[in-house]
C-alpha positions in Angstrom: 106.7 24.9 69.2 104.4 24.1 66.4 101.8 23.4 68.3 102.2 26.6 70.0 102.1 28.4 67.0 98.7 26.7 65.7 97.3 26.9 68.8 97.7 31.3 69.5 95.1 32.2 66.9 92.6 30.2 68.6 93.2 31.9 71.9 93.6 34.9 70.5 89.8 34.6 69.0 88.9 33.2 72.0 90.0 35.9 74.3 87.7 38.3 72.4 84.7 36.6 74.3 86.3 37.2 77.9 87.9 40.6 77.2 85.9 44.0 76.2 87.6 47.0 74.8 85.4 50.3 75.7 84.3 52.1 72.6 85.6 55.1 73.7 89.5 53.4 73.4 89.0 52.7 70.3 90.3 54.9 68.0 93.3 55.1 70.2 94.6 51.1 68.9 95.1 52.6 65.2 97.7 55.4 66.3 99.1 53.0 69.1 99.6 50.5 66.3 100.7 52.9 63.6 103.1 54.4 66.1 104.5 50.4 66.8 105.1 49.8 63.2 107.3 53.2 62.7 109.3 52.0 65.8 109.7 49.1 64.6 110.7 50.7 60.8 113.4 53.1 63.0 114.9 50.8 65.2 115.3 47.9 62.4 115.3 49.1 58.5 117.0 52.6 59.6 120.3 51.2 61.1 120.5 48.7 58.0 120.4 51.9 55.9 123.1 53.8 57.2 126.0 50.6 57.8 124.8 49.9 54.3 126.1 53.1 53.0 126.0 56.1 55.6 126.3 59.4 53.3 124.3 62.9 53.7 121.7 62.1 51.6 121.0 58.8 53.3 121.0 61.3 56.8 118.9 64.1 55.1 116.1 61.9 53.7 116.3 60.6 57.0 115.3 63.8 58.7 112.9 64.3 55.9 111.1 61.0 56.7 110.6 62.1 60.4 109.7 65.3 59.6 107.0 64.3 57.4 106.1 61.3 59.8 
């Protein structure tokens, strides 16, 4: 497994010489990664917030959050 892990950058840099990304695509990867990270942010840190201690406030800064997202 280490060696798995030590080894993935490499490839990863690596793949950068076989693969090209159209210019035109890409300004969509910083919305498609920005729109991964507040999934991510929803689906893990949001439950945690309301088992924690699930009141109105923790619901309407919720709604707040999105709305402003």
């Amino acid at each position: 497994m280490l060696l798995l892990v030590a080894v993935a950058p490499i490839l990863g840099a690596a793949s950068t010489l076989l693969i090209k990304i159209p210019e035109g695509q890409m300004p969509l990867y910083p919305g498609f990664l920005a729109g991964f990270l507040l999934y991510i942010g929803a689906s893990h840190v949001l439950p945690e917030a309301h088992q924690e201690k699930s009141s109105i406030f923790t619901l309407v800064l919720t709604v707040l959050g999105a709305a402003f997202a």
